[in-house]
MDAnalysis code that builds the backbone (N, CA, C; Angstrom):
import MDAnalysis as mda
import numpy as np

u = mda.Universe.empty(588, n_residues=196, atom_resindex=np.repeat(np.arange(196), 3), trajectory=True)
u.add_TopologyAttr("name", ["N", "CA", "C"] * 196)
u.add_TopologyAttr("resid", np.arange(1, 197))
u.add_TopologyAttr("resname", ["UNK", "UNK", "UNK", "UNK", "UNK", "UNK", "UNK", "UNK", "UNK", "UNK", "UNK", "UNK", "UNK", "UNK", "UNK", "UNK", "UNK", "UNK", "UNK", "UNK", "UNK", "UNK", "UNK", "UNK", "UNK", "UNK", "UNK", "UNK", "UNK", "UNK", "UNK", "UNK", "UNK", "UNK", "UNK", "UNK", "UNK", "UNK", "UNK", "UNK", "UNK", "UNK", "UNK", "UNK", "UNK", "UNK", "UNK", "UNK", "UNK", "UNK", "UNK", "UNK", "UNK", "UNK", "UNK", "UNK", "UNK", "UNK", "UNK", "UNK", "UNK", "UNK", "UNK", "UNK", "UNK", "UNK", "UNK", "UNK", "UNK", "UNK", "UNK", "UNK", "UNK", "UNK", "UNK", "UNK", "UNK", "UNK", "UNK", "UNK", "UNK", "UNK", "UNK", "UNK", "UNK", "UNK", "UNK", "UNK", "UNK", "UNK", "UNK", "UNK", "UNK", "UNK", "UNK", "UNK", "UNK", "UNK", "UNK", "UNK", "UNK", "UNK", "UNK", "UNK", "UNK", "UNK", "UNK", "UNK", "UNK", "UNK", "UNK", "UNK", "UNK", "UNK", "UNK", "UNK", "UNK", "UNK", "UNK", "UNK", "UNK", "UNK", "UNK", "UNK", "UNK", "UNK", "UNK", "UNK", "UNK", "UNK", "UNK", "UNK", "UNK", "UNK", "UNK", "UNK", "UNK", "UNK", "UNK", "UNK", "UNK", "UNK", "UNK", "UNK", "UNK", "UNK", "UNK", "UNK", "UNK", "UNK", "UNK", "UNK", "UNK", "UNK", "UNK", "UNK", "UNK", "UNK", "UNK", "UNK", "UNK", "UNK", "UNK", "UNK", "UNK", "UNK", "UNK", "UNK", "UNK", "UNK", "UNK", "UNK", "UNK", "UNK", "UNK", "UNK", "UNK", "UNK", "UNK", "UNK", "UNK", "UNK", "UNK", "UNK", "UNK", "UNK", "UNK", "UNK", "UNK", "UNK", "UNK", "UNK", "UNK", "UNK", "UNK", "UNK"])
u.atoms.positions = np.array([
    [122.047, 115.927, 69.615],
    [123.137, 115.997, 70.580],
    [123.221, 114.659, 71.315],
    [124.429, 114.195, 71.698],
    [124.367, 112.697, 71.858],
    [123.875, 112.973, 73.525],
    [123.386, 112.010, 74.100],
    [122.861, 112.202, 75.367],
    [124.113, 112.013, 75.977],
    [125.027, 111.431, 76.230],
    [126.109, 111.567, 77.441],
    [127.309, 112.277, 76.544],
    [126.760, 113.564, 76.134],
    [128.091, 114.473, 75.950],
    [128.017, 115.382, 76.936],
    [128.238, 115.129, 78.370],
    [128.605, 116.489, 79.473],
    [129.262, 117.201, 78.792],
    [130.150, 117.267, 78.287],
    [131.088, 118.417, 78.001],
    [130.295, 119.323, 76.875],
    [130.471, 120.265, 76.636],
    [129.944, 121.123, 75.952],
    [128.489, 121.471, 76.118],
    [128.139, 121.005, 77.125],
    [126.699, 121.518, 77.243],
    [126.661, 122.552, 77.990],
    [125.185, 123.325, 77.630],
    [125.473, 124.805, 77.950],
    [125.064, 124.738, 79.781],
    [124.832, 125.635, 80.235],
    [123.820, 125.615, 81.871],
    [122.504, 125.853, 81.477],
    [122.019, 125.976, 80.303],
    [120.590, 125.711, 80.469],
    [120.769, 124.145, 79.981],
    [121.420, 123.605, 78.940],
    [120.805, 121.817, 78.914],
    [121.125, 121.175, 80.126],
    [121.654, 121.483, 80.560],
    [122.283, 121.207, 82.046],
    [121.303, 121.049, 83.205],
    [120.529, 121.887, 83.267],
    [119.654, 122.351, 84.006],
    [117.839, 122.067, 83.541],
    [117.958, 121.896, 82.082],
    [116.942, 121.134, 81.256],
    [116.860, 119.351, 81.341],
    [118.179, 119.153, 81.709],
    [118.170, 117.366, 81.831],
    [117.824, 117.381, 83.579],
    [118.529, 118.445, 84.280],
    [118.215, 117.849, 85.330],
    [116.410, 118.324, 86.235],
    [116.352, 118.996, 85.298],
    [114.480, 118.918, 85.281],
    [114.022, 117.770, 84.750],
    [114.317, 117.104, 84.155],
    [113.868, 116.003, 83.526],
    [113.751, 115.138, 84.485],
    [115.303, 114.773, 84.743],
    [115.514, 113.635, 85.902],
    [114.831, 113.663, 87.199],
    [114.496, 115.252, 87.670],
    [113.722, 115.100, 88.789],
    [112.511, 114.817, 88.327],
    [111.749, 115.154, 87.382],
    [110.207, 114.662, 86.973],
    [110.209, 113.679, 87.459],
    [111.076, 112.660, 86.449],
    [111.228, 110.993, 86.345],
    [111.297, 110.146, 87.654],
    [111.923, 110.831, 88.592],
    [112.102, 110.482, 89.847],
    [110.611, 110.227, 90.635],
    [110.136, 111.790, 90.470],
    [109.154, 112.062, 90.892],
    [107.679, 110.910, 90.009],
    [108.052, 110.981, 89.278],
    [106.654, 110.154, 88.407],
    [106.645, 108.712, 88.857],
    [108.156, 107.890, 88.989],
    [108.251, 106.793, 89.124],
    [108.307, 106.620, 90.673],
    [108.213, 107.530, 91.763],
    [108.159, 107.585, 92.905],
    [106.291, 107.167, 93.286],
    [105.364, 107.987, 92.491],
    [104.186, 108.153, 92.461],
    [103.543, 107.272, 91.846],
    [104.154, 106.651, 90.749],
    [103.290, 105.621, 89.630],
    [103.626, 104.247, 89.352],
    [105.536, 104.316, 89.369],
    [105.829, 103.113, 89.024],
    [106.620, 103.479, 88.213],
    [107.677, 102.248, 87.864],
    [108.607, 102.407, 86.941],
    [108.067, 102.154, 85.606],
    [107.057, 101.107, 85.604],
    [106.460, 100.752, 84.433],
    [105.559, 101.882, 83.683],
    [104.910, 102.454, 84.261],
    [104.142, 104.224, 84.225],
    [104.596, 105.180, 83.709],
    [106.470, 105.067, 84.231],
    [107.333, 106.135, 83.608],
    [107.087, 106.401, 82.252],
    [105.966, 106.862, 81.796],
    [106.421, 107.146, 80.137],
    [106.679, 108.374, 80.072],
    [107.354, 108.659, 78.504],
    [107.901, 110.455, 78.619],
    [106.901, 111.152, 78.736],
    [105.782, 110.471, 78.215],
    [104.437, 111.256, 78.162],
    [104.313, 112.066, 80.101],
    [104.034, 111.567, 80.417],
    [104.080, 111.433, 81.875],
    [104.761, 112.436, 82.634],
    [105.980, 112.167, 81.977],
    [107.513, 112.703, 82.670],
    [107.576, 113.650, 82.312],
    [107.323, 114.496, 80.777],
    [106.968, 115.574, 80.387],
    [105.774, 116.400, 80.920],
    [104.705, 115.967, 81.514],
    [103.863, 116.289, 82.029],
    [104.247, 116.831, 83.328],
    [104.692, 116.018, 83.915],
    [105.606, 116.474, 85.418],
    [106.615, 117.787, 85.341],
    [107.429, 117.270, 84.325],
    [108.380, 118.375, 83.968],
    [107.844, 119.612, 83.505],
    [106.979, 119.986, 83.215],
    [105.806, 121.314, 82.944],
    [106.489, 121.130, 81.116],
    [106.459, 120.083, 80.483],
    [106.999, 120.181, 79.385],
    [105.666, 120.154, 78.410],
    [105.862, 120.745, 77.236],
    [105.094, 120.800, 76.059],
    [104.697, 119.678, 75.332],
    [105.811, 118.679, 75.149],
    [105.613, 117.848, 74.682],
    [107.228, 116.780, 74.875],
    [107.062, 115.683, 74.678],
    [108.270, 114.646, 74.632],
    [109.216, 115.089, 73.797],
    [109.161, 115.658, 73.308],
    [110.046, 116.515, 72.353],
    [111.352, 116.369, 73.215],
    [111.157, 117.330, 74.257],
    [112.473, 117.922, 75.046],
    [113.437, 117.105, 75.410],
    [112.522, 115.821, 76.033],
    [112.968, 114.319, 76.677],
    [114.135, 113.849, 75.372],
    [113.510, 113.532, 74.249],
    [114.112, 112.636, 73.567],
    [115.421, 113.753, 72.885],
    [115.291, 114.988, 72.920],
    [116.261, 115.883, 72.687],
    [117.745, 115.484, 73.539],
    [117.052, 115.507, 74.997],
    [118.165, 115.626, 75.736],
    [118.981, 113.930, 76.452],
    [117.623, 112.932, 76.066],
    [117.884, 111.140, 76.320],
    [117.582, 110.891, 75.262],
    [118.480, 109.751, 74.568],
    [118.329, 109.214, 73.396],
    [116.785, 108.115, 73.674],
    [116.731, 107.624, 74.949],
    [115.470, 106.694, 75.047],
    [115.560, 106.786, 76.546],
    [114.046, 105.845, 77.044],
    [114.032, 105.507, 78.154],
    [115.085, 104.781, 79.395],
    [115.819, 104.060, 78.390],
    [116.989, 103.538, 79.274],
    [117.801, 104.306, 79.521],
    [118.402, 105.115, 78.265],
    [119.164, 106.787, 79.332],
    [118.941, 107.549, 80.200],
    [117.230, 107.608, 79.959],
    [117.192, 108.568, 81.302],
    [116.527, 107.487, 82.533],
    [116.789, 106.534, 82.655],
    [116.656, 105.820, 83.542],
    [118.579, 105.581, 83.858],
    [118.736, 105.903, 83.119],
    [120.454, 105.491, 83.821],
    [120.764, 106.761, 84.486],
    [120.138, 107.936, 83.768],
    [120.896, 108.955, 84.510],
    [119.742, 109.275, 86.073],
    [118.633, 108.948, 85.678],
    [118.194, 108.462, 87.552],
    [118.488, 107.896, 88.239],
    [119.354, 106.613, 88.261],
    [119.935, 105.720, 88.872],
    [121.251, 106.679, 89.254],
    [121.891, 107.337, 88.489],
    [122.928, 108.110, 89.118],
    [122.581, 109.043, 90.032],
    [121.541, 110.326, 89.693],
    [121.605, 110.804, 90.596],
    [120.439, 110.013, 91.938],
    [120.263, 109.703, 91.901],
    [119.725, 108.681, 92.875],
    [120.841, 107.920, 93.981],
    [121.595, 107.552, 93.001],
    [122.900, 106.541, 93.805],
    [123.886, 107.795, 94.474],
    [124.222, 108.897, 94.019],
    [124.788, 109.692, 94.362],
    [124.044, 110.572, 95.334],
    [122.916, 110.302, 95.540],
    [122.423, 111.050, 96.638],
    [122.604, 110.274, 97.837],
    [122.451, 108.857, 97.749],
    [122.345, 107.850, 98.763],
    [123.556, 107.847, 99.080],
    [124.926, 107.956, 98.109],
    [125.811, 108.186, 98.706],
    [126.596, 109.184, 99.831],
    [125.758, 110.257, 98.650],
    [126.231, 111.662, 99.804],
    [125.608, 111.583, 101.367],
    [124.756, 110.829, 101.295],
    [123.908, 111.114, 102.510],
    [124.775, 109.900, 103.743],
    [124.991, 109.084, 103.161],
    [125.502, 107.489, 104.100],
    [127.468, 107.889, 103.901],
    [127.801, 108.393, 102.758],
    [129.763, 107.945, 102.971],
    [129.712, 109.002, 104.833],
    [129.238, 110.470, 104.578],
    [129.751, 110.507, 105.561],
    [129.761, 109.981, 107.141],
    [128.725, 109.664, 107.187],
    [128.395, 108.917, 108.372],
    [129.412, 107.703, 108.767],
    [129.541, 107.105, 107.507],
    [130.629, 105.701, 107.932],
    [131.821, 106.099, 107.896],
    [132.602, 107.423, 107.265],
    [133.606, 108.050, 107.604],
    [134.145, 108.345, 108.764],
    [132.623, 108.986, 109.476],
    [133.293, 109.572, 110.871],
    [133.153, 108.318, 111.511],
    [133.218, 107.189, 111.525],
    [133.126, 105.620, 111.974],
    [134.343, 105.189, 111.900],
    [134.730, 104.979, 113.216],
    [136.220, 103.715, 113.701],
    [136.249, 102.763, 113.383],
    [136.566, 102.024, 112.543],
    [136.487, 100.289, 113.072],
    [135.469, 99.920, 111.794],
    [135.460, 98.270, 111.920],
    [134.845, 97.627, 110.362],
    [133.287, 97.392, 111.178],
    [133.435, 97.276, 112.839],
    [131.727, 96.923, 113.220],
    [130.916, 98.234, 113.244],
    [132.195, 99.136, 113.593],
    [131.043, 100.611, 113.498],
    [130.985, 101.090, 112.206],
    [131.748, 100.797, 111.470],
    [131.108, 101.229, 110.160],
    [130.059, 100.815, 108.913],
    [129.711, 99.466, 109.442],
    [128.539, 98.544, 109.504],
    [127.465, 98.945, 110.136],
    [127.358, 99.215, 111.267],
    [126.460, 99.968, 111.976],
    [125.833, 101.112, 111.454],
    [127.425, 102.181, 111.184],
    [126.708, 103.410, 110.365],
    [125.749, 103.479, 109.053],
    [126.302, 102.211, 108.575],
    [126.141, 101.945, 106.896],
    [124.643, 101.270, 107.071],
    [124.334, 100.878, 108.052],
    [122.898, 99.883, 107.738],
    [121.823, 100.810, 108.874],
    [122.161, 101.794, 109.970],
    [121.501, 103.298, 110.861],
    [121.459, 104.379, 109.259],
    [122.456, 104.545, 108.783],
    [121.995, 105.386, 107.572],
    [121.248, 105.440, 106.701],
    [120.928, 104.177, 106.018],
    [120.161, 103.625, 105.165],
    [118.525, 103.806, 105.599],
    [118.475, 103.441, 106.791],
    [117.040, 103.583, 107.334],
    [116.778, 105.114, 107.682],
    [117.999, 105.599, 107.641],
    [117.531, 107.303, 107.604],
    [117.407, 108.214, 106.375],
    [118.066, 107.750, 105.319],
    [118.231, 107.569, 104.284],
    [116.754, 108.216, 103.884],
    [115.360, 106.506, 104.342],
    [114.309, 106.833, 103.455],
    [113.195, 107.810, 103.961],
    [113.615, 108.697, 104.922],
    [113.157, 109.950, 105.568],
    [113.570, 111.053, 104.921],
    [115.180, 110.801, 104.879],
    [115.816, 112.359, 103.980],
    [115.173, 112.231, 102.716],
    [115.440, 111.129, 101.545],
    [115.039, 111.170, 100.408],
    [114.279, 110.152, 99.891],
    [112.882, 110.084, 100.187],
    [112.279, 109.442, 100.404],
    [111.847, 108.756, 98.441],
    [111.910, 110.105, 97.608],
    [111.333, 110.039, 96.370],
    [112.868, 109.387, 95.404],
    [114.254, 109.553, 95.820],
    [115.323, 108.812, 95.336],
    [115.286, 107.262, 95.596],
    [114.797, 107.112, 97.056],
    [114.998, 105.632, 97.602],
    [113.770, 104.860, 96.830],
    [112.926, 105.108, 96.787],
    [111.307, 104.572, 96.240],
    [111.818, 104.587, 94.197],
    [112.415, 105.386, 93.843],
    [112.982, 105.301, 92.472],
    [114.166, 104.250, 92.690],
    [115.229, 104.371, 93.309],
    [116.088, 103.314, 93.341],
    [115.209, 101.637, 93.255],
    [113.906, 101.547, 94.084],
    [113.491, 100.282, 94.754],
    [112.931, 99.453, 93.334],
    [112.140, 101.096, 93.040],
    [111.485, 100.602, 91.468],
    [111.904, 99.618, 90.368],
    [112.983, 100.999, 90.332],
    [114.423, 100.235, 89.056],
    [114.536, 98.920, 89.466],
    [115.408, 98.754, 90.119],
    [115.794, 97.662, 90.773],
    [114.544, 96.710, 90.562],
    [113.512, 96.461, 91.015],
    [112.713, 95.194, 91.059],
    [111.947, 95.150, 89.681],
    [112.193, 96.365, 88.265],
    [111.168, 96.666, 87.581],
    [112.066, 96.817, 85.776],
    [113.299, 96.846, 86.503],
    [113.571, 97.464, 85.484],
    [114.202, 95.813, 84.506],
    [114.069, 96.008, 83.491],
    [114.274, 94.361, 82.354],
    [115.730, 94.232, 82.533],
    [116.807, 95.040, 82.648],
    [118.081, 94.531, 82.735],
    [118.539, 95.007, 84.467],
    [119.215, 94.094, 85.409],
    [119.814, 94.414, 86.327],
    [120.593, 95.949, 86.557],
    [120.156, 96.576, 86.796],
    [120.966, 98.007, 87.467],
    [122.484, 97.390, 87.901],
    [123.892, 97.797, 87.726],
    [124.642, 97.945, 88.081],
    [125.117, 98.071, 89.567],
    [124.232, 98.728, 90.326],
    [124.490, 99.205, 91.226],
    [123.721, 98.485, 92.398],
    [123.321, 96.986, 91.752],
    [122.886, 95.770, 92.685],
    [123.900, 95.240, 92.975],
    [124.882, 94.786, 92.039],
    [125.550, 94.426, 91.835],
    [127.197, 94.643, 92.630],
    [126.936, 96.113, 92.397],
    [128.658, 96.960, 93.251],
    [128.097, 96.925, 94.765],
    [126.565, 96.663, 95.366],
    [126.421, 97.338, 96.471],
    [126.701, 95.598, 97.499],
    [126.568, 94.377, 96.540],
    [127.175, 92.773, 97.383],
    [128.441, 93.226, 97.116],
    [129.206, 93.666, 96.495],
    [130.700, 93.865, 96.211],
    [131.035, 94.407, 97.158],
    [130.819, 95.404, 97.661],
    [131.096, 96.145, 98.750],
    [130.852, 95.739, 100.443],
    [129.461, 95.221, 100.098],
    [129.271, 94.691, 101.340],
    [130.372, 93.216, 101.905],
    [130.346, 92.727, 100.556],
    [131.520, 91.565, 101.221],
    [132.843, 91.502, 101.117],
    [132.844, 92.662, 100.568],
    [134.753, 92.798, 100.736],
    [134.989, 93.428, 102.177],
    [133.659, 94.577, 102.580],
    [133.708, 95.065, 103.814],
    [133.456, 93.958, 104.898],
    [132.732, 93.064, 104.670],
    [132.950, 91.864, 105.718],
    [134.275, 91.290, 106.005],
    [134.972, 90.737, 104.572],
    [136.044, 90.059, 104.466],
    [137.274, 90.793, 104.976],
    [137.587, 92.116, 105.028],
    [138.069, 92.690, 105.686],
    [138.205, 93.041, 106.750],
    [136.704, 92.977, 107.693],
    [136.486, 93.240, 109.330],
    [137.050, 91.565, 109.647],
    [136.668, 90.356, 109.061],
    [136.963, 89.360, 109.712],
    [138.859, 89.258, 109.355],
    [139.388, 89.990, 108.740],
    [140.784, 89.784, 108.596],
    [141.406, 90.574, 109.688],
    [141.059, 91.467, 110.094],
    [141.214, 92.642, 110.558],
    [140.434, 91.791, 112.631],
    [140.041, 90.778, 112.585],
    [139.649, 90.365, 114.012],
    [138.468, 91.207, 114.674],
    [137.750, 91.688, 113.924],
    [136.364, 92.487, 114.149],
    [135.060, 91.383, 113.655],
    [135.713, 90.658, 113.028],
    [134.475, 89.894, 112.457],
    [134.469, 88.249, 112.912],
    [133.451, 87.802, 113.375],
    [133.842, 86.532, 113.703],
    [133.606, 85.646, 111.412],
    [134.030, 84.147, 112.532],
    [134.039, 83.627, 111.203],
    [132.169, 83.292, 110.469],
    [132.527, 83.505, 109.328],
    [130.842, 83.098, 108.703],
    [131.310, 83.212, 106.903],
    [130.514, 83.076, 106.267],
    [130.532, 82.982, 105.069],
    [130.297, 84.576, 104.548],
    [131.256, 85.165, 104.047],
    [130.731, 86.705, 104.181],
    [129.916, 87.017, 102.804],
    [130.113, 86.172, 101.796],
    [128.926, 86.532, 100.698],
    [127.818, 86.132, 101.181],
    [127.354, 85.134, 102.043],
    [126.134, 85.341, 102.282],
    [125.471, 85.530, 103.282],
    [126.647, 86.442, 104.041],
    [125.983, 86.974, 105.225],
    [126.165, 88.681, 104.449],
    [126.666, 88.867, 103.192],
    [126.199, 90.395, 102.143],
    [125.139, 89.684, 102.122],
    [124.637, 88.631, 101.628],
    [123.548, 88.612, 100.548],
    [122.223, 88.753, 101.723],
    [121.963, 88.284, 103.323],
    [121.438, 88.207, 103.932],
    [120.898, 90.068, 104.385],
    [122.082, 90.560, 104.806],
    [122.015, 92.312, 104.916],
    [121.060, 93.349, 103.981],
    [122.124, 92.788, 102.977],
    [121.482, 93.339, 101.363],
    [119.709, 93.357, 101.674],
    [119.656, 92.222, 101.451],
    [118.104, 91.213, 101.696],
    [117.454, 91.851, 102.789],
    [117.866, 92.120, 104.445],
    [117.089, 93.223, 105.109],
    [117.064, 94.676, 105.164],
    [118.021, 95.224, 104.490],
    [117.965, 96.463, 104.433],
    [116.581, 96.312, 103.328],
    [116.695, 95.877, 102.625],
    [115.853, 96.255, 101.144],
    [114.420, 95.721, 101.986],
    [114.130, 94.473, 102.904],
    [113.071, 94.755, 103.164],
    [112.544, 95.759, 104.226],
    [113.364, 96.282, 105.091],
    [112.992, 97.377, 105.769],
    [112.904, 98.685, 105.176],
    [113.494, 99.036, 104.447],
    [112.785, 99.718, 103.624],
    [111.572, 100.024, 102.990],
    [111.557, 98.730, 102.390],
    [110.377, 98.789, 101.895],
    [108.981, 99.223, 103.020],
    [109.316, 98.282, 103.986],
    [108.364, 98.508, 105.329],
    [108.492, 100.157, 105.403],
    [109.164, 100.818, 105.483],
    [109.570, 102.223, 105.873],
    [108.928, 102.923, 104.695],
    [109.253, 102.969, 103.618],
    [108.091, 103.637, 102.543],
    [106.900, 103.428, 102.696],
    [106.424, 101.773, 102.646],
    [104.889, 101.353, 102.785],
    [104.471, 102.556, 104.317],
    [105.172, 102.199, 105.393],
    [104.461, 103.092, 106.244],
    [105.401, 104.395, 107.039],
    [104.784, 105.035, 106.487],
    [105.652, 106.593, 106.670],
    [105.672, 107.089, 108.417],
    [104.946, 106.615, 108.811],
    [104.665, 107.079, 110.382],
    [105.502, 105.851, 111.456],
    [106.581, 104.600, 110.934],
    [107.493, 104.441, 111.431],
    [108.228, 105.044, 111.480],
    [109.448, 104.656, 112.907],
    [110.691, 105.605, 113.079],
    [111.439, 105.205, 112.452],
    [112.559, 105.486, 111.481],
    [113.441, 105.433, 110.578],
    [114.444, 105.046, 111.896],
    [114.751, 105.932, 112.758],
    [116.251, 105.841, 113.277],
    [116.173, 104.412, 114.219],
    [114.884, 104.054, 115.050],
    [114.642, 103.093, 115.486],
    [114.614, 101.704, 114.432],
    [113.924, 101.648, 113.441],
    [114.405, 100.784, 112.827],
    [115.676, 100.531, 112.662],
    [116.277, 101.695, 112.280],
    [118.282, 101.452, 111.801],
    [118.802, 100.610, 113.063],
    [118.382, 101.427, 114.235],
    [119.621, 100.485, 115.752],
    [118.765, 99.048, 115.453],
    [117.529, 98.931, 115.103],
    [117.364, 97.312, 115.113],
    [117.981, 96.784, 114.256],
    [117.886, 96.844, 112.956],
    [119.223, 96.495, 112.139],
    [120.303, 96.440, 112.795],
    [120.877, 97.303, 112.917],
    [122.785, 97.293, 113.322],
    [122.887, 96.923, 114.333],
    [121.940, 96.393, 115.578],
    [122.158, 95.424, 115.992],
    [122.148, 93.953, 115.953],
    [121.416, 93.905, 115.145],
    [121.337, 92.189, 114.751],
    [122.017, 92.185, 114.275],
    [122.887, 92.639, 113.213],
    [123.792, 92.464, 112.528],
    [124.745, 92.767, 113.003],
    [125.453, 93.472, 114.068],
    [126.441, 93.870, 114.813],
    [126.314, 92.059, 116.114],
    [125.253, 91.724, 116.390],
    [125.093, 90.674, 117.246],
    [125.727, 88.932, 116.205],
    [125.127, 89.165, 114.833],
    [125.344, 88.156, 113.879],
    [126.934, 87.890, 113.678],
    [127.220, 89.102, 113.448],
    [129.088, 89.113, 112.915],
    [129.961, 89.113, 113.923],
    [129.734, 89.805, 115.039],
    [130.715, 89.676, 115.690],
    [131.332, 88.632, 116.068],
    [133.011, 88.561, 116.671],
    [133.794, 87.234, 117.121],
    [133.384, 86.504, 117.893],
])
């Protein structure tokens, strides 16, 4: 069965891949991305053997793509709404970089798999990529819009990008920081950096 045929799959393969994906999450949360083997992941998954894995992912890079999704889609669900209920291009900056640091409290085993990929994995994740896209069109827009003073907005993304990812990291390494206190230190420096 080809691995990205959603359609026609029953609610148990459905529900068989997404046992998988949480193993994988879970293994590469605990071990490493490099660790991830199916061996492993099957083990986690209460599986018999790799069998099931390669049934339902053609290889390791599929089911590393489909962790990166639900991974990215969790981070999403958790942060769009917050910057939704947000006025304005500085408060929604604010929300977007206070969320993130709350982020690695709610889902602590998605964010630590996202970090993995990302620094581990042999080809660039996609979703390094869309997340400077976003950040500097959302700059380039607050400074059009007279919310933003003037600065170079790709590399005041590339600077953001760059502390969210290391506060994070700080925030996994030590679990007994405050998540929400870290976030207002963020979104204020960065609310202090951009503004007019």
């Amino acid at each position: 069965m080809p691995a990205n045929a959603a359609k026609g799959r029953t609610f148990t393969e459905s529900a068989r891949r997404a046992q998988i994906v949480a193993a994988a999450i879970a293994v590469i949360n605990e071990h490493g991305y490099a660790a991830a083997s199916f061996t492993r992941i099957a083990k986690q998954a209460g599986l018999s053997s790799t069998g099931m894995i390669s049934y339902h992912f053609a290889n390791k890079d599929d089911l590393i793509g489909e962790v990166l999704t639900e991974a990215t889609t969790v981070a999403y669900q958790f942060i769009a709404p917050r910057m939704d209920a947000a006025t304005g291009y500085r408060a929604k900056l604010r929300a977007r970089l206070e969320s993130n640091m709350q982020l690695v409290r709610a889902h602590p085993g998605h964010v630590r798999a996202l970090m993995e990929i990302a620094q581990n994995a042999p080809k660039t994740p996609e979703f390094v990529d869309q997340r400077f896209g976003l950040f500097a069109a959302h700059l380039r827009a607050g400074q059009d819009a007279g919310e933003f003073g003037t600065f170079n907005a790709d590399a005041m993304a590339v600077t953001i990008i760059g502390a969210i990812d290391a506060m994070v990291i700080g925030l996994v390494l030590h679990p007994e920081v405050d998540a929400a206190e870290f976030g207002r230190e963020l979104a204020d420096t960065f609310d202090r950096a951009t503004r007019p």
